[in-house]
DRENDREN-258713 format. One line per field, with one value per residue (C-alpha): x, y, z; residue number from 1. Coordinates in Angstrom, 1 decimal, always signed. Example, Ala and Ser with C-alpha at 12.3 -4.5 7.8 and 13.67 -1.06 7.14 Angstrom:
px = c(+12.3  +13.7);
py = c(-4.5  -1.1);
pz = c(+7.8  +7.1);
num = c(1  2);
END
This chain:
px = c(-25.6  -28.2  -27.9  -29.6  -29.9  -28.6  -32.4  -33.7  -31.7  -32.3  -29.9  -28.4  -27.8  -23.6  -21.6  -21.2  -24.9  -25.8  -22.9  -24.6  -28.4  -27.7  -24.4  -22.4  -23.6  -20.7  -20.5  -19.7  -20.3  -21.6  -21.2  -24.8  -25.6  -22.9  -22.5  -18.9  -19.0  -16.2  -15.8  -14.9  -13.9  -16.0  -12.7  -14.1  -17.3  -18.0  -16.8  -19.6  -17.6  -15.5  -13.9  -16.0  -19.2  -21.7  -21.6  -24.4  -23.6  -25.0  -24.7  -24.0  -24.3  -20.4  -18.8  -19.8  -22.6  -26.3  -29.3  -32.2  -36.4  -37.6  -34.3  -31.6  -29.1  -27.3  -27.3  -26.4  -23.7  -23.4  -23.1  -19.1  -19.1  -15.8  -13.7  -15.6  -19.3  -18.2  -17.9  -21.6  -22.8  -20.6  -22.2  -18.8  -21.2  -18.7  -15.8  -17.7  -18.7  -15.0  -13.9  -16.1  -15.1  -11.6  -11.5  -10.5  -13.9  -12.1  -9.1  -11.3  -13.7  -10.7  -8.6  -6.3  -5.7  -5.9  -7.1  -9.0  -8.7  -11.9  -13.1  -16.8  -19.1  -18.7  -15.4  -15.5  -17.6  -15.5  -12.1  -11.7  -14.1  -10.6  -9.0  -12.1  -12.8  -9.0  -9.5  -13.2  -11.6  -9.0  -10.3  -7.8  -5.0  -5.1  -8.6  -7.1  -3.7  -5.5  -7.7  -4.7  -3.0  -5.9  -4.7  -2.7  -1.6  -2.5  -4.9  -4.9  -7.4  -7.2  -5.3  -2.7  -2.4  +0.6  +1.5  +4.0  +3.7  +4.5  +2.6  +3.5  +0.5  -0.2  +0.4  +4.1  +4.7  +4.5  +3.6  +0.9  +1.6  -0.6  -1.1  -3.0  -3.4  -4.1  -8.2  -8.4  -8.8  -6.5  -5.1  -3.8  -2.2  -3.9  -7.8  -9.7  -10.6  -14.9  -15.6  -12.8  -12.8  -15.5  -13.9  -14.2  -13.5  -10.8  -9.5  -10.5  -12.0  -11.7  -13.9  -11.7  -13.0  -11.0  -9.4  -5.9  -2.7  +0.6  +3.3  +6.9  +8.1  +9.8  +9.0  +12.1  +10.5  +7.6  +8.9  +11.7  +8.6  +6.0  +5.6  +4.1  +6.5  +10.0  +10.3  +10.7  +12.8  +15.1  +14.9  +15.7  +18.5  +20.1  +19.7  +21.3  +17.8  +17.0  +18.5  +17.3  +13.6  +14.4  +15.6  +13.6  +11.5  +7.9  +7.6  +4.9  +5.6  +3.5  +4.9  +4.3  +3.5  +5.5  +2.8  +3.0  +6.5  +5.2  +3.5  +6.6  +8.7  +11.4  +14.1  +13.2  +13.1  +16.6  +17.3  +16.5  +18.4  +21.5  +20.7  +21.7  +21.2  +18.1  +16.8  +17.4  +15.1  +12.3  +11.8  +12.1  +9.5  +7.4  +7.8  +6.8  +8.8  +5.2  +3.2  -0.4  -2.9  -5.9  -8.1  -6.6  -6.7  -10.7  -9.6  -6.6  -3.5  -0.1  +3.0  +6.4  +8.3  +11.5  +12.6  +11.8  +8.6  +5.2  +2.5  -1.2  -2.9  -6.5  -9.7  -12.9  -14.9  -13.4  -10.7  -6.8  -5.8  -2.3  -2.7  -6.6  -5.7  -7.3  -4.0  -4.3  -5.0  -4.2  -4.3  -2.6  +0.3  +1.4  +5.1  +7.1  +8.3  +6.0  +3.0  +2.9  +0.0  +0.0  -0.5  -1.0  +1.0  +4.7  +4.9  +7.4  +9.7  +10.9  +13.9  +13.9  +13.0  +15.1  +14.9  +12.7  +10.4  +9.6  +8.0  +3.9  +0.9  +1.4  +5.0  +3.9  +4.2  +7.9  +8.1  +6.7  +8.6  +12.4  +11.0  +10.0  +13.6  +15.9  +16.6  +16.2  +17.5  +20.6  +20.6  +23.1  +21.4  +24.6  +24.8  +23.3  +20.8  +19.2  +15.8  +14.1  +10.8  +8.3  +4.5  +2.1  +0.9  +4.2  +3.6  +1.0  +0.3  +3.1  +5.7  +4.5  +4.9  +8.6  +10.6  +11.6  +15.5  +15.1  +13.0  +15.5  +18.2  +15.7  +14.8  +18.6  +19.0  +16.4  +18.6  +21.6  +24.6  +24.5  +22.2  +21.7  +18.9  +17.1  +19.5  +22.4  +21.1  +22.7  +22.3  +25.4  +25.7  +26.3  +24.9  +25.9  +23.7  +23.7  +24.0  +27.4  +25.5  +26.0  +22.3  +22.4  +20.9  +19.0  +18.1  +15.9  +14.6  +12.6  +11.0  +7.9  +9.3  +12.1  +11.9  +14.5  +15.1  +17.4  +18.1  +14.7  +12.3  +11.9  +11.0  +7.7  +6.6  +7.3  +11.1  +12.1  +15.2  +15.5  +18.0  +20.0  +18.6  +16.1  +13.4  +12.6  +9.4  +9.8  +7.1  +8.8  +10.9  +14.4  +16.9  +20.5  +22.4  +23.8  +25.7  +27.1  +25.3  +28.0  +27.6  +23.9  +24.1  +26.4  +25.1  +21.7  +23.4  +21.4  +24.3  +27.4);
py = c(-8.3  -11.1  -10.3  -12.2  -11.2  -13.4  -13.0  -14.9  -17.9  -19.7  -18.7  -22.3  -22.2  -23.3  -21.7  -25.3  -26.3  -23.1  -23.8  -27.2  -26.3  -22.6  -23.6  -20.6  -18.1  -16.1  -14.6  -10.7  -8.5  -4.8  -2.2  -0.6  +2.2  +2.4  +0.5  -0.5  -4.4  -6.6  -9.9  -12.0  -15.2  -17.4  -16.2  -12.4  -13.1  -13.6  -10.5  -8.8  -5.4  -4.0  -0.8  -0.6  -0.2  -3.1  -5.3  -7.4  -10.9  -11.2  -13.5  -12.9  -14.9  -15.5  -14.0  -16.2  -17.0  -16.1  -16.5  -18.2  -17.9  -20.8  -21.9  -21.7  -19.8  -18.9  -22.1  -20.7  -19.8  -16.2  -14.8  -14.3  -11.1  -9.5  -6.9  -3.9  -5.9  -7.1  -3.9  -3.0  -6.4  -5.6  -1.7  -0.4  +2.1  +4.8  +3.2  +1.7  +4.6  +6.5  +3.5  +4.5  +8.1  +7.5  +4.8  +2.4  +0.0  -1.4  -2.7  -4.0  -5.8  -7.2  -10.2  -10.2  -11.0  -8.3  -7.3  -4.3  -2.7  -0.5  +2.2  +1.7  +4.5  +5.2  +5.7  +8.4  +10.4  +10.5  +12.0  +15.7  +17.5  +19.0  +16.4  +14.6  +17.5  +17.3  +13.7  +14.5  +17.7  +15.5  +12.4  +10.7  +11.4  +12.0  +9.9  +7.0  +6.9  +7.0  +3.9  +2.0  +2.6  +0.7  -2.5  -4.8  -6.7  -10.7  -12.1  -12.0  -13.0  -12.5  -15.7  -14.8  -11.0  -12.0  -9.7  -7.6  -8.4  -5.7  -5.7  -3.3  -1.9  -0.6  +2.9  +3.2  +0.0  +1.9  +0.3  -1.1  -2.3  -5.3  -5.8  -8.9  -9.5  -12.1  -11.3  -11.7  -8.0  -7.2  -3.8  -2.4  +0.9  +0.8  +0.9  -2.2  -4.8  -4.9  -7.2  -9.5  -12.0  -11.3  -13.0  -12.3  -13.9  -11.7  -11.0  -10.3  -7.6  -6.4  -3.4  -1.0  +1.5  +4.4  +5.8  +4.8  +7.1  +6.4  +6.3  +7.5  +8.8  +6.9  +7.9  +10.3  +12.1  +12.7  +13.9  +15.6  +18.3  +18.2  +21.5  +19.8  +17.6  +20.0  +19.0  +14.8  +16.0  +17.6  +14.6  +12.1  +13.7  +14.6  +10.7  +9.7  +7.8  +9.9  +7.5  +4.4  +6.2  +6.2  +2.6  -0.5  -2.0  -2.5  -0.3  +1.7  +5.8  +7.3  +10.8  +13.2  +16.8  +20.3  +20.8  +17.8  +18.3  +21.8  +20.5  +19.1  +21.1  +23.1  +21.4  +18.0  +18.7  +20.3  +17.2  +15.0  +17.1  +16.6  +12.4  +11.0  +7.5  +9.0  +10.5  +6.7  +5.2  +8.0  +8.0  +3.5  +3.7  +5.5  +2.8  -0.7  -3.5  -3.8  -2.1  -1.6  +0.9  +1.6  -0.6  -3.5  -2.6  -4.2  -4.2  -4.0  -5.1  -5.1  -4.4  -4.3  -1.0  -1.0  +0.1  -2.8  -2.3  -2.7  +0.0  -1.0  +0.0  +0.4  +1.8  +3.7  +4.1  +6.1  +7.3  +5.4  +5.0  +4.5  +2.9  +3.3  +7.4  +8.9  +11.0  +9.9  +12.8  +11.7  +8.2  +5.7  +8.1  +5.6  +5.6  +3.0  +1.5  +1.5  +3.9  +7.0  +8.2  +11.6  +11.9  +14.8  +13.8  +12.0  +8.6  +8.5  +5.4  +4.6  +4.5  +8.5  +9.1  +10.0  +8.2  +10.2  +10.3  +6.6  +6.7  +6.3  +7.0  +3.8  +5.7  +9.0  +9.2  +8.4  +10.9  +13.4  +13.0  +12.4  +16.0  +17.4  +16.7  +18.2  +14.1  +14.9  +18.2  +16.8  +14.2  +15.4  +15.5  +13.6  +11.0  +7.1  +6.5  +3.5  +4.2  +1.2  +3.2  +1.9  +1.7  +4.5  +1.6  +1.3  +5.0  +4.7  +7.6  +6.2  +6.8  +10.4  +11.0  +10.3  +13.3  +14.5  +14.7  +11.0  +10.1  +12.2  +9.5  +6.7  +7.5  +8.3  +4.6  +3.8  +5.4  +3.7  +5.6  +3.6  +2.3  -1.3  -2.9  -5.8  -8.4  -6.5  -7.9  -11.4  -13.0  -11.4  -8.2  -5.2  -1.8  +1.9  +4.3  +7.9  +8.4  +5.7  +3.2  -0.4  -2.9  -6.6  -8.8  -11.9  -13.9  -17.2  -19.6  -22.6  -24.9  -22.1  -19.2  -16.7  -13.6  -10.8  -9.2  -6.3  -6.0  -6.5  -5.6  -7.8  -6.2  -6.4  -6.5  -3.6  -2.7  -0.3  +1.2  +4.8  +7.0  +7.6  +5.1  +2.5  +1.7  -1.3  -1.4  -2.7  -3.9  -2.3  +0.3  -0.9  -0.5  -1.1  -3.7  -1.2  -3.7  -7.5  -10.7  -11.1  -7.6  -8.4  -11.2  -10.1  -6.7  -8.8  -10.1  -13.6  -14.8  -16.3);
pz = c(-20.3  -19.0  -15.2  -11.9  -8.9  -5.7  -4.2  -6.6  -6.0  -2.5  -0.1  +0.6  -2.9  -3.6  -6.4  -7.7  -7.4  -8.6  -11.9  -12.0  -12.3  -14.1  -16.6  -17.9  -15.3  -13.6  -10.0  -9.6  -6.6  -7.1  -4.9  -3.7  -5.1  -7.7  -11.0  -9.9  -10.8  -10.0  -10.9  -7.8  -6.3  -3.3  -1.3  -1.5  -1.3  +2.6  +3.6  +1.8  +1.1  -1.1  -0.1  +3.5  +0.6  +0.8  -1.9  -2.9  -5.8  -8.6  -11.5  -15.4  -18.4  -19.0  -22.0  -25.0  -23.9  -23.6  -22.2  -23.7  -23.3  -20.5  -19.9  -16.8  -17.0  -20.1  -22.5  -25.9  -27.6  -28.0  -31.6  -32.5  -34.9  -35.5  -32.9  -34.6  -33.9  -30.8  -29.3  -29.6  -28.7  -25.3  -25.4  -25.8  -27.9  -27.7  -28.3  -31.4  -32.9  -32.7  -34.2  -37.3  -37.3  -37.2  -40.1  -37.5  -38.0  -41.5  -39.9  -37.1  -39.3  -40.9  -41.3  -37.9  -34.5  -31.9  -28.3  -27.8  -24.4  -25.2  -22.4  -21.5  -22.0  -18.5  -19.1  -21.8  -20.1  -17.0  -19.9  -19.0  -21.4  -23.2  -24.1  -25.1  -27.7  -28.7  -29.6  -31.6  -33.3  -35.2  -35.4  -38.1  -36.6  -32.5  -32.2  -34.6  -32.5  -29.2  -30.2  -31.6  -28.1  -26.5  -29.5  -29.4  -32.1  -31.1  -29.1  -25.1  -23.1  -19.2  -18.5  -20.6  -19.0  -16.2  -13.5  -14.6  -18.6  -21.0  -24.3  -27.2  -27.9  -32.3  -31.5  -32.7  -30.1  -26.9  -24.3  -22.3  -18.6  -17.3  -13.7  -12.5  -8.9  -6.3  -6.0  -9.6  -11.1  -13.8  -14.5  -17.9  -17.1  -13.9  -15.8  -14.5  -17.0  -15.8  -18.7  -20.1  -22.5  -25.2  -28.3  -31.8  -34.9  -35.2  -31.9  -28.3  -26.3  -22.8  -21.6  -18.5  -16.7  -18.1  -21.3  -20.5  -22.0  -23.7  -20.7  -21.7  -18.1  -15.2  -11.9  -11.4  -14.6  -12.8  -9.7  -11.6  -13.5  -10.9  -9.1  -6.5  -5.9  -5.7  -1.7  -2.7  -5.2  -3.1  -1.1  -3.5  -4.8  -1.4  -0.6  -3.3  -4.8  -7.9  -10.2  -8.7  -9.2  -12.8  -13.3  -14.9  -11.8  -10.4  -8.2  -6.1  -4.6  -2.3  -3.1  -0.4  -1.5  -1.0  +1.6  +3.5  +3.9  +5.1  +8.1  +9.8  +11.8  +10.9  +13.1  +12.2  +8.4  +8.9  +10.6  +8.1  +5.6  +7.0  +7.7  +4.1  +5.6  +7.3  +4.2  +2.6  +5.3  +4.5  +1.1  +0.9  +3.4  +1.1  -2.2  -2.4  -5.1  -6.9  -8.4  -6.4  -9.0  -6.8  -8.6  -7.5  -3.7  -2.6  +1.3  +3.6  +2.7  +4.5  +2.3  +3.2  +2.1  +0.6  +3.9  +5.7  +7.8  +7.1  +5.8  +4.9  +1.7  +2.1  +0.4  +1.6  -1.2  -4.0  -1.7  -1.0  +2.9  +4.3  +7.5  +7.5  +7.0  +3.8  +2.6  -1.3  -3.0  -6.6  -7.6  -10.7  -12.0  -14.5  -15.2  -17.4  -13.9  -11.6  -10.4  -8.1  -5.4  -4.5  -0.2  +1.9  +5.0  +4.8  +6.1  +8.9  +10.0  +13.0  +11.3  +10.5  +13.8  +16.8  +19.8  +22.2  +18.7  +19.2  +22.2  +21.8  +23.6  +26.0  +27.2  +27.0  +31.3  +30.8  +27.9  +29.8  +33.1  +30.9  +29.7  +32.6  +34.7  +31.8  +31.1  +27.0  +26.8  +28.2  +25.4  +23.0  +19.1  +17.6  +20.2  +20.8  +23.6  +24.8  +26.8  +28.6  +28.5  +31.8  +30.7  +32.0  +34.4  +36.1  +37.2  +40.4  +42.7  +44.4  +42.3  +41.4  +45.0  +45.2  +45.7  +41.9  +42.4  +43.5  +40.7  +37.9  +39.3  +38.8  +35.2  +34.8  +34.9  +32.3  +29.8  +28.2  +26.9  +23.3  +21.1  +21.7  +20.1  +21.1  +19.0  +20.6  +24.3  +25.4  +28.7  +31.4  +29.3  +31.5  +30.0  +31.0  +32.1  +31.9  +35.6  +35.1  +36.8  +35.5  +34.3  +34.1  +31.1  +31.8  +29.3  +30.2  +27.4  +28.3  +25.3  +25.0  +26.2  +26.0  +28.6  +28.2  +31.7  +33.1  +36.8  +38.2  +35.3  +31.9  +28.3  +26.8  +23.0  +21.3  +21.0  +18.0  +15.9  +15.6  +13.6  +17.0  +19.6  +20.4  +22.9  +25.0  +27.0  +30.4  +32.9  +36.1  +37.2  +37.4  +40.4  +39.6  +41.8  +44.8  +46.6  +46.2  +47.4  +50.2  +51.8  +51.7  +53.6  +55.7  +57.1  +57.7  +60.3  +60.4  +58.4  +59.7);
num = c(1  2  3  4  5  6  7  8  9  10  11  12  13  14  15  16  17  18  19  20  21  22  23  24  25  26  27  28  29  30  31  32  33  34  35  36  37  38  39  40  41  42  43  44  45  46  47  48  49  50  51  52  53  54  55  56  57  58  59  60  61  62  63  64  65  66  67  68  69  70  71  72  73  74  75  76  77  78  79  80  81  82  83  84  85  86  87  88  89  90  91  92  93  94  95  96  97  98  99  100  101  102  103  104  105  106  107  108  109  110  111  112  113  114  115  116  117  118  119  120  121  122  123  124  125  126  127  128  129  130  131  132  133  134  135  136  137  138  139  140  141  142  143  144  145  146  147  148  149  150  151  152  153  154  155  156  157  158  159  160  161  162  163  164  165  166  167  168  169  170  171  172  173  174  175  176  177  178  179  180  181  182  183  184  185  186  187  188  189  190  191  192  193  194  195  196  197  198  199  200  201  202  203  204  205  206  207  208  209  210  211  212  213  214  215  216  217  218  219  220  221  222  223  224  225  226  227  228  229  230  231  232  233  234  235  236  237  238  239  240  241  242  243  244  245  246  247  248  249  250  251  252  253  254  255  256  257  258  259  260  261  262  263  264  265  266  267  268  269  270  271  272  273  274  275  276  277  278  279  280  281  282  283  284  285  286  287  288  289  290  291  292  293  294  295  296  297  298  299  300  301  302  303  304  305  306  307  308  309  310  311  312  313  314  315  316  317  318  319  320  321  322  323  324  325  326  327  328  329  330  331  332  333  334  335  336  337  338  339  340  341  342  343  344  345  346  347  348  349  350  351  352  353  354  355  356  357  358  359  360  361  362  363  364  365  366  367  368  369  370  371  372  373  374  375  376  377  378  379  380  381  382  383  384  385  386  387  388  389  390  391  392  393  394  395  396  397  398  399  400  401  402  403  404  405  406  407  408  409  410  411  412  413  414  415  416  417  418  419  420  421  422  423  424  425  426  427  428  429  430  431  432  433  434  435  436  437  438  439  440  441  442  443  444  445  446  447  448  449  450  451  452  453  454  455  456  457  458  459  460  461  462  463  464  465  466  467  468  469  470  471  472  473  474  475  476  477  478  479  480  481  482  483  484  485  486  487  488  489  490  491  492  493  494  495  496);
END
């Protein structure tokens, strides 16, 4: 391919100028010091990374056309030689010459319309060396089948390749799963198409990134035969999710292994066990309704799980993150409704958690005090707690001086004797505490704002749902009402 490099254009150059003075040149970005190409939109362009790598832009003749002696960018036509001829004039040399081997090049120089999904060189060489010798060992049969998976029967160029689309491919019609996404790449079996849209006389073809294989298993399949996977199983079925796992969809899995359920605790896997509704919340957080192969992930991006909440899907080079945590440790299981990553570590929602489990770093004063005093080993597994959790700012020198019988009734009162979330709260609601002391809800709303009190202390952002509770964060500590308004007044004695 006719290539130029973005230092040889001025800087202030535009994409449009640049279209204008240099016609049928296309933008891509390669990451340094790789040959990963992708081609991109102006939208990608400025943040000047894909995958936290440096890209640089560069510019290509676009397919059809070429580049011609003392001329600006790529002018001419490019010659249009059938699907067989094409492949060498896009150096899909490999793919050219098992076409020849396996008596495919007649059907290819042929009368006919097809698309030709055909692995660069790259790409071959990157097949595990077995299978590749499989393939070259019986060339007319498993080689020819193999390359007619790669076919389809009519001509598609990228436009025409819609998310989701399902296209029988010329091996006995099984078939090939498209994925085209919002920064432009497009996915077939989760292989990136690098070069699209090199017609022939006879067809179309796309060069990917890998040699993709015939998918015949849903993702309950997979999890069903996977050694490494017994654990989810066992968790699927006891939630009563195998079956949906094996159902028509788009889906994604992040599919924790036997040893990341290892690393949690015994009590809390126990616990979960016995939490069908529990074990529902854990496994949706861990599938998304799309399908994301890794290809198509060039920076952050924040999904929403089946569960409800949010997870981000990142990349750091070769590697998948889960909220910016490399855990993927096997990428783009393709299955005939959706696509499974293999992590090393189980994603945990607040909604699997108990309540003293959602407390974070900012609480962790509270947490450690409600320990300290016996407050949560009181706290009965099966019931429903409320806590209204101070932050670590709340607790000066001050309060750590209080005498600690004093402060165990004090944080008794920051914990509710139900689960009320922060819908649940309205404005004159009176909430029991664990020490059978009664809280007061404010509520105040103006046109801009809307503060949610109790007693003497209002919430701050962050409230959360666990499995048995939920958490408010509260800027103060709280001191339940002791007396009325009229006793006040009148033991001050200034009141008559």
């Amino acid at each position: 391919f006719e290539l130029f490099q973005l230092g040889s254009f001025k800087p202030s150059v535009s994409s449009v100028s640049l279209a204008t003075v240099r016609p049928n040149v296309c933008a891509l970005q390669q990451v340094m010091g790789t040959k990963k190409k992708y081609f991109s939109t102006c939208r990608n362009w400025y943040q000047g990374a894909i995958c936290g790598k440096k890209a640089t832009v560069l510019y290509e003749c676009c397919p059809g056309y070429m580049k011609l002696e003392g001329m600006k960018g790529c002018p001419a036509v490019a010659p249009i030689d059938n699907v067989y001829g094409t492949l060498g004039l896009v150096k899909a040399i490999s793919t050219q010459e098992y076409s020849h081997i396996s008596k495919l090049r007649e059907e290819i120089e042929g009368s006919g319309s097809y698309t030709f999904f055909a692995p660069s060189n790259d790409a071959w060489n990157l097949l595990d060396g077995e299978v590749r010798s499989a393939l070259e060992s019986n060339v007319n049969i498993e080689l020819y089948n193999a390359l007619h998976y790669h076919m389809a029967n009519k001509r598609l160029q990228t436009k025409d390749l819609k998310n989701g689309l399902v296209v029988d491919s010329m091996y006995n019609e099984l078939e090939l799963y498209i994925n085209h996404y919002s920064n432009g790449i497009v996915t077939v079996n989760c292989a990136r198409i690098i070069h699209g849209n090199q017609v022939a006389t006879n067809g179309v073809v796309h060069i990917i990134d890998r040699v993709i294989t015939a998918v015949g298993n849903t993702i309950q399949d997979v999890i069903e035969v996977d050694d490494d996977l017994t654990t989810l199983n066992d968790v699927a079925l006891a939630s009563g999710l195998l079956d949906k796992l094996g159902q028509p969809g788009q889906y994604t899995l992040f599919a924790p292994t036997n040893d990341a359920f290892a690393k949690l605790d015994s009590d809390v896997m126990q616990r979960l066990m016995g939490d069908k509704g529990v074990l529902q919340a854990l496994l949706n957080f861990h599938m998304l309704n799309s399908v994301q192969c890794s290809e198509g992930i060039m920076s952050g991006q924040t999904f929403e799980t089946l569960e409800g909440h949010n997870i981000e899907i990142g990349c750091d080079g070769e590697s998948l993150t889960v909220n910016g945590i490399k855990m993927v440790l096997k990428k783009d299981i393709v299955t005939t409704n959706g696509v499974i990553h293999l992590i090393d570590e189980v994603l945990m929602p607040d909604s699997a958690k108990q309540v003293m489990e959602l407390l974070t770093p900012s609480q962790s004063t509270f947490s450690d005090m409600v320990s300290e005093l016996g407050l949560s080993a009181a706290m009965e597994a099966k019931a429903e707690y409320t806590l209204l959790a101070p932050l670590n700012s709340v607790f000066t020198d001050e309060v750590m001086a209080i005498d600690q019988s004093f402060l165990k009734v004090i944080l008794e009162n920051h914990i509710l004797k139900e689960k009320i979330t922060l819908g649940q709260l309205y404005n004159g609601q009176r909430l029991e505490t664990i020490a059978g002391k009664f809280l007061r809800v404010f509520i105040y709303r103006t046109v801009s704002l809307c503060a949610v009190c109790i007693e003497n202390s209002c919430l701050v952002r962050g409230s959360k749902e666990g499995s048995n509770g939920a958490l408010h964060l509260m800027k103060t500590l709280m001191k339940p009402a002791e007396t009325t308004m009229f006793q006040i007044l009148t033991d001050n004695g200034r009141f008559k």
